[in-house]
C-alpha positions in Angstrom: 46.7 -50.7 -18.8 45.8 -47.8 -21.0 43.0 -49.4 -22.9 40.7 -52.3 -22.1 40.0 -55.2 -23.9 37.4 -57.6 -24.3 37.6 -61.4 -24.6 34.3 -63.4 -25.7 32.8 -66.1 -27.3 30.4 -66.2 -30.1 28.6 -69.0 -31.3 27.4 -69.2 -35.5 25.9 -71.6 -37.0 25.7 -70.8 -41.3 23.9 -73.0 -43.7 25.8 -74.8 -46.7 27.6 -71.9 -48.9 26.7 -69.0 -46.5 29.7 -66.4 -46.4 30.1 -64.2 -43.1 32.5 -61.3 -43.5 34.0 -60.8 -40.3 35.2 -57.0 -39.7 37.0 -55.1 -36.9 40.8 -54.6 -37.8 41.9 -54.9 -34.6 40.2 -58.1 -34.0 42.5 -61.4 -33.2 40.3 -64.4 -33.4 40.4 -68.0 -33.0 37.9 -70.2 -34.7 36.8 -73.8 -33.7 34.3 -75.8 -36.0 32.1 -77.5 -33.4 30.2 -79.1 -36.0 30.9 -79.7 -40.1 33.1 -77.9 -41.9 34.5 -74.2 -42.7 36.9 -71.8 -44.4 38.5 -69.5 -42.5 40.3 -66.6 -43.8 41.3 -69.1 -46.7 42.1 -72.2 -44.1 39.8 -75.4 -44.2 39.2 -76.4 -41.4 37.1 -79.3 -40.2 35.2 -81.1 -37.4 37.4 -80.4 -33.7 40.0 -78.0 -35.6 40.7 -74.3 -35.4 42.3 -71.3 -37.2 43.4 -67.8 -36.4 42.1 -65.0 -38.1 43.2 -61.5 -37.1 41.4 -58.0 -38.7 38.6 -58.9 -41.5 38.5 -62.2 -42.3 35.5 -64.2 -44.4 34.4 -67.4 -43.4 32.9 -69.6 -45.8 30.4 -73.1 -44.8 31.2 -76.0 -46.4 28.8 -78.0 -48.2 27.1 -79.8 -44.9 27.4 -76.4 -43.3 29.1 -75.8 -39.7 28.6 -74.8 -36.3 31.3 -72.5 -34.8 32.7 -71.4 -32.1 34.4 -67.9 -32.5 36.8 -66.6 -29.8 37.5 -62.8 -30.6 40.2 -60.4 -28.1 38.7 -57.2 -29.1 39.3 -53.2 -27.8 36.3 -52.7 -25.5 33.4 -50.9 -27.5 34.6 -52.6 -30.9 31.1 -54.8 -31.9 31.5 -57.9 -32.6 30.6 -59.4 -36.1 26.6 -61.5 -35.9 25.1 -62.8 -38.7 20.9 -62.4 -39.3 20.4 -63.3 -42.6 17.8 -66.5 -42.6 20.4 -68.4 -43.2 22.8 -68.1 -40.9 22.8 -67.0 -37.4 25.1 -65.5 -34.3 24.5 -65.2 -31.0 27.4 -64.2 -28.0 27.5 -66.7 -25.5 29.9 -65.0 -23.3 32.0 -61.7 -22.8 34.2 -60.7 -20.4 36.6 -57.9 -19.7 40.0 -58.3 -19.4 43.7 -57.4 -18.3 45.9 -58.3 -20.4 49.3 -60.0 -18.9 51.8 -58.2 -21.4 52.3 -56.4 -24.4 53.2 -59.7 -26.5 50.5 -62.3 -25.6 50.0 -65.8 -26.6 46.1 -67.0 -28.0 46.1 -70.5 -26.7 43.4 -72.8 -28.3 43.0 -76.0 -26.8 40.8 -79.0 -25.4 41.2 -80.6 -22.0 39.5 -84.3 -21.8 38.0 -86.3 -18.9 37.4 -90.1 -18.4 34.2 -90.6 -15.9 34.5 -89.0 -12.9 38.2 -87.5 -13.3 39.0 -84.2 -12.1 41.6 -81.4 -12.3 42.9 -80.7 -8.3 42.6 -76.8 -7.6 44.8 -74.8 -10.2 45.2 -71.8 -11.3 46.3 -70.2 -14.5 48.7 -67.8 -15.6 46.2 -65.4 -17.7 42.1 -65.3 -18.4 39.7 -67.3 -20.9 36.7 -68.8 -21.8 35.9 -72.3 -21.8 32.8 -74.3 -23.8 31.9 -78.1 -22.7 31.2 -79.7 -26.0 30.6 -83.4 -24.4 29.9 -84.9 -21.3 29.3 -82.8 -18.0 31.7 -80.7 -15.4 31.2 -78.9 -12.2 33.5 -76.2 -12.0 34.4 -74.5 -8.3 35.7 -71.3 -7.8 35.5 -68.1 -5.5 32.8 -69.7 -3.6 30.4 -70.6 -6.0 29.8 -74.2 -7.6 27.9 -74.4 -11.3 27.6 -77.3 -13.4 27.3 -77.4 -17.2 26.0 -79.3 -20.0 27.2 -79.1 -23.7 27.4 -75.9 -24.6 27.5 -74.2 -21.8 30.5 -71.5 -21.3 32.0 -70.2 -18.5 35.0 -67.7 -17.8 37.9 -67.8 -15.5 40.1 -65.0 -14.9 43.4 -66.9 -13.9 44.7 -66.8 -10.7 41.7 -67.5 -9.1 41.7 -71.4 -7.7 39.7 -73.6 -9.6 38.9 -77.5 -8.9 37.0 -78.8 -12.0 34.5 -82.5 -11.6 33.5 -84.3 -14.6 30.4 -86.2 -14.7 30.8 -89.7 -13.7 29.2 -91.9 -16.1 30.7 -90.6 -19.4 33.5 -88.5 -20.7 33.9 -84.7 -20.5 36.1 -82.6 -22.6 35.9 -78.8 -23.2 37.5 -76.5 -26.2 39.0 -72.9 -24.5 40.7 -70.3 -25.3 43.3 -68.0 -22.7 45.0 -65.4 -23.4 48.3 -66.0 -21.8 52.3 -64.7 -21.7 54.0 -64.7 -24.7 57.1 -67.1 -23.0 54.9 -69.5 -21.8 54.6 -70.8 -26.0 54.8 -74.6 -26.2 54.8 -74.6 -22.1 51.7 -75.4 -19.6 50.2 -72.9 -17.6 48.9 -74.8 -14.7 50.1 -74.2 -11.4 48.7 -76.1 -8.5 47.5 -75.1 -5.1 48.1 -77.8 -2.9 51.9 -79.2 -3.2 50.5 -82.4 -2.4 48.2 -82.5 -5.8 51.0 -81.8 -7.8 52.9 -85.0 -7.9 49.7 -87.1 -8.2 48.4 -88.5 -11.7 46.3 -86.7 -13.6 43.3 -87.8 -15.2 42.7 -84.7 -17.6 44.3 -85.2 -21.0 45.2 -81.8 -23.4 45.0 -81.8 -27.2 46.6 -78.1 -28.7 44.9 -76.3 -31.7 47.5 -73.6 -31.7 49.5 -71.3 -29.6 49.3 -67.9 -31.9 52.0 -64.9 -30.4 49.8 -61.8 -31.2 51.3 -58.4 -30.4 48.3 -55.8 -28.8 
């Protein structure tokens, strides 16, 4: 790879009316209201829904306001966008480096859902992302190290590293993430699991798609 990349997540939370003019032209983005309600590069978008906005976008609040939560693939060294203005505020909750899988890609928004104390068996992934628990509670394991998180807490996971994920068992989890995947794998999973004997069992995670956006580096 001749050039690196960055994928991370930033967090902004703008009052009712605030505008924040995104910049970077080579910027792809994925946008996810956590909270309230948005416009994103002329989409509305509401409570649980996201948009893609790739080079300068402007996000306007609605009239409640709105939380969000802003994936952004960006060259390494290109800054990312914060807003400081006493009205609005960003902060970066997570950044990581990256390979990227191909030259055509897939941005892959989704959310994965747990009843009490379900699980996903060790799995891996066919490309990198970041994930953000909006309810509930998860343990995730992987490459020797086990760390739970609350709401709000985000974590990265490069791919083909095993992963076995515990939700908290007396409620229900879900998390919103973003990967950065193959371009063929459009409209398909990218789970694979480690153990052939976990892979005809039921599942108790449950997916919901925002979009699967074919982006071209």
């Amino acid at each position: 790879m001749s050039h690196g990349y960055e994928l991370r997540l930033i967090e902004d939370n703008l009052q009712a009316g605030c505008t924040l003019q995104l910049t970077g032209a080579a910027m792809r983005r994925v946008v996810y209201v956590a909270h309230g309600s948005a416009s994103i590069a002329e989409q509305a978008i509401t409570d649980d829904q996201a948009a893609y906005a790739h080079g300068t976008a402007k996000v306007v609040a609605g009239q409640t306001g709105v939380a969000l939560w802003r994936w952004e693939l960006a060259p390494i060294g290109d800054a990312p966008t914060l807003a400081a203005d006493g009205r609005s505020a960003s902060r970066v909750k997570l950044a990581s480096r990256i390979k990227r899988p191909a030259e055509s890609l897939l941005m892959r928004a989704d959310s994965v859902a747990f009843p009490p104390g379900g699980c996903a068996f060790l799995h891996t992934h066919q490309g990198p992302g970041i994930r953000c628990l909006i309810e509930g509670g998860i343990r995730i394991d992987t490459e020797g190290t086990s760390t739970c998180y609350a709401p709000g807490g985000a974590w990265f996971e490069a791919g083909p590293a095993p992963v076995f994920a515990q939700a908290a068992q007396n409620r229900p989890s879900r998390f919103v993430r973003l990967m950065i995947l193959p371009a063929e794998l459009k409209g398909r999973s990218s789970i694979a699991y480690v153990n052939a004997d976990d892979r005809d069992k039921p599942k108790s995670q449950r997916y919901s798609g925002y979009l699967d956006e074919t982006i071209a580096l």
